[in-house]
Each structure stands twice: as structure tokens, then as C-alpha cells.
C-alpha angles and dihedrals in degrees: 000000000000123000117193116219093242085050094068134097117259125183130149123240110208114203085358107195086003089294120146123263126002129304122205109221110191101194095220086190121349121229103257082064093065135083096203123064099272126152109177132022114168158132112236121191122202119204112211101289118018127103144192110233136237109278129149133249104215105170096008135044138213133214122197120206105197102218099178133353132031132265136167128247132220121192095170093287138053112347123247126212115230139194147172116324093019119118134199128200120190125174154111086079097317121123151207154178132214122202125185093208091173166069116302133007127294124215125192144164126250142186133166126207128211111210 
């Protein structure tokens, strides 16, 4: 199956995981289009600014693939700075939070697993 980039969904998420500003998610496939257990996959883009809050996985888990921009990630500790080509994969009840503090947008993969 092809999807072509104007075919996908597009909404905007304000405050997402209580999280600060908007956050564009372009579903790239939904999950009931998918064989596997898979509950998210998506490209999200972060204006300067927002953020997506800090929330658990607990019997799934999400990796995010930065494409463009930095953020800063939070895993419960020390946060971390990322950048294009990092990942993050976060699961079995642990949680994150990802932030875009600056200046310009972030864009990143994500997909999230059921197990």
C-alpha cells in the first residue's frame, strides 16, 4: 500500500499530555490499518515551544526517531538533549516527556507498540 503524504490524517493536539502549546500528529497509517499491535504511527511535529508531558507506558511501549530540530527528553532523571538521527524508547511502566524549548520546530517519528 502506498499512502501519499496529502492522503493522511492530520489534527492538532493543544497542551497534548499536559504538555505546553499544540502538536501537529500526521497519522502516516492508523492502527486499524495495521496487522501488528500497533497503536501509534506518526509523524509529530513541535512548534518552538510546546511540549508533550510527561505520561507511562505500561503494556506498550514508544520510540521516538528525531528527523529535524532539538528537544529535550525527560525519562524521570536528568534530562537529555536530542537531535536528528537520535531515538528514544521508552516502555514496560516507565515514562517521558519530550519538550521543543527553541528555536525553531522539531519533527520526529513515533510509534507506539502494544505487547
Amino acid at each position: 500500500m502506498i499512502r501519499k503524504n496529502h492522503e493522511m490524517e492530520k489534527e492538532v493536539r493543544e497542551k497534548m499530555r499536559d504538555g505546553t502549546g499544540s502538536v501537529e500528529v500526521l497519522h502516516i497509517f492508523r492502527s486499524r490499518e495495521l496487522k501488528g499491535r500497533t497503536r501509534l504511527f506518526a509523524r509529530l511535529l513541535l512548534p518552538a515551544g510546546s511540549s508533550i508531558g510527561f505520561h507511562r507506558h505500561e503494556g506498550e511501549e514508544e520510540i521516538f526517531y528525531i528527523l529535524s530540530g532539538t528537544g529535550v527528553v525527560s525519562e524521570g532523571g536528568p534530562a537529555a538533549s536530542v537531535g536528528p538521527g537520535d531515538a528514544v524508547h521508552t516502555g514496560d511502566g516507565a515514562g517521558h516527556s519530550i519538550a521543543n524549548p527553541g528555536p525553531g520546530p522539531m519533527e520526529l517519528l513515533a510509534v507506539i507498540l502494544v505487547y
